[in-house]
N, C-alpha and C positions, 0 to 999 in steps of 0.2 A: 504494500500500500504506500508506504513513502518513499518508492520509486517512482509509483505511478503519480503522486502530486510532486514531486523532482522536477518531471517531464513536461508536467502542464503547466508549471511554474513558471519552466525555461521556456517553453515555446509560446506563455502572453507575455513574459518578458523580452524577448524576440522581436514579436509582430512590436510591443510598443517603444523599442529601440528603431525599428525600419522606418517606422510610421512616419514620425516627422521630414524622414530625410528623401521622404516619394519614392521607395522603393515597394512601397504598398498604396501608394495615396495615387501612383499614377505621374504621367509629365504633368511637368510645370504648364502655367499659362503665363507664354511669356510675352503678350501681345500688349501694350499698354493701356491702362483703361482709361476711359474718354475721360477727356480735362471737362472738369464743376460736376464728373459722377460722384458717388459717395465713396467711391475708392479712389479717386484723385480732385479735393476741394483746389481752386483758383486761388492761388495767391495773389490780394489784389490790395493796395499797386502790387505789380512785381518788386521782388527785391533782391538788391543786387549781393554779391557777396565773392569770397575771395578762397581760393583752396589754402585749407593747413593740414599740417602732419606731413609725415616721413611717405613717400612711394605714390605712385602714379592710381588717385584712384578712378574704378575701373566702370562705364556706364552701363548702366543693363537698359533693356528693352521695356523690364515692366520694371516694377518695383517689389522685387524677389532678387535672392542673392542667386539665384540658379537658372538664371537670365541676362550673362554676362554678354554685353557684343565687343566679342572678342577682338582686340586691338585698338577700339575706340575707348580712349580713357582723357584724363585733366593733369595737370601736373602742379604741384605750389605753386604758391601765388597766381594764379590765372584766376582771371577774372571772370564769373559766370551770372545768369539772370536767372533765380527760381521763378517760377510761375502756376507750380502747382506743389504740392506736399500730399504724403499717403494721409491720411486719418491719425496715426501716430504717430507721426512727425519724422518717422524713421526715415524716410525717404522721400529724397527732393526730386522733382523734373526740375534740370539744369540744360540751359542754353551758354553755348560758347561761341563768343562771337570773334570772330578774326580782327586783324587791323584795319581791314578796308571799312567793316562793318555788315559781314556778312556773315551769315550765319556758316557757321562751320563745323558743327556738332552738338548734336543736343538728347538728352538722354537721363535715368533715372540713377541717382547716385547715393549713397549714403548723409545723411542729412548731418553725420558730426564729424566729418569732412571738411564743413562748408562752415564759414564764419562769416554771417551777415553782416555787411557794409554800412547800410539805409538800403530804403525805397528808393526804387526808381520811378515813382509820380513827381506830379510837379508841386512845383513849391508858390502858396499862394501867403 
C-alpha cells in the first residue's frame, strides 16, 4: 500500500511540476493581444522610458517569456515608448525608434527592465 500512494504521489507531483512550464498546458499563444483588451490596457499619454540593467533584453511577440523573437532585443540606455502594459505590470509593449525617427522595433519586454523617463503628452 505505500508503494502504491509513493507512485501517485510522484506522478500528481509530476503533472504539477510540467504544468506550469506547457508541457501539459499545451503551446504558448504567442500572438499579441489587441492594444485597450483587458490583456493589454493603453498607456495613455505614452510614456517614455530608458533600458537599465546588465544584457540585451530580449522582445517577445506577446507578453509571455516563451515568446521570444529571437534576435530582436534593446540594449542600455536606449530609449523606448511604452504604450501599453499587461494587467500586472509585468510586461510593457515597447517601441524603438531609430535616429531618423522611424520606427525600428517594437515589441513586449519585461517591464523592470525599463525605467520610466515622463510622458510623452504634451505639456499644457
Amino acid at each position: 500500500m505505500r508503494s502504491a500512494k509513493l507512485f501517485v504521489s510522484g506522478w500528481v507531483g509530476l503533472v504539477a511540476a510540467l504544468s506550469p512550464f506547457g508541457a501539459l498546458a499545451g503551446p504558448p499563444n504567442c500572438e499579441s493581444p489587441k492594444i485597450g483588451a483587458n490583456r493589454a490596457p493603453i498607456v495613455s499619454p505614452p510614456l517614455g522610458a530608458v533600458v537599465v540593467g546588465k544584457g540585451r533584453p530580449q522582445f517577445h511577440s506577446a507578453p509571455d517569456a516563451r515568446c521570444p523573437m529571437v534576435g530582436t532585443f534593446i540594449i542600455p540606455k536606449d530609449e523606448v515608448i511604452i504604450y501599453a502594459q499587461s494587467p500586472d505590470f509585468v510586461w510593457s509593449l515597447a517601441a524603438y525608434v531609430g535616429g531618423d525617427y522611424s520606427l525600428e522595433s517594437e515589441g513586449w519586454v519585461r517591464t523592470a527592465r525599463l525605467k520610466v523617463t515622463g510622458d510623452m503628452g504634451p505639456r499644457y
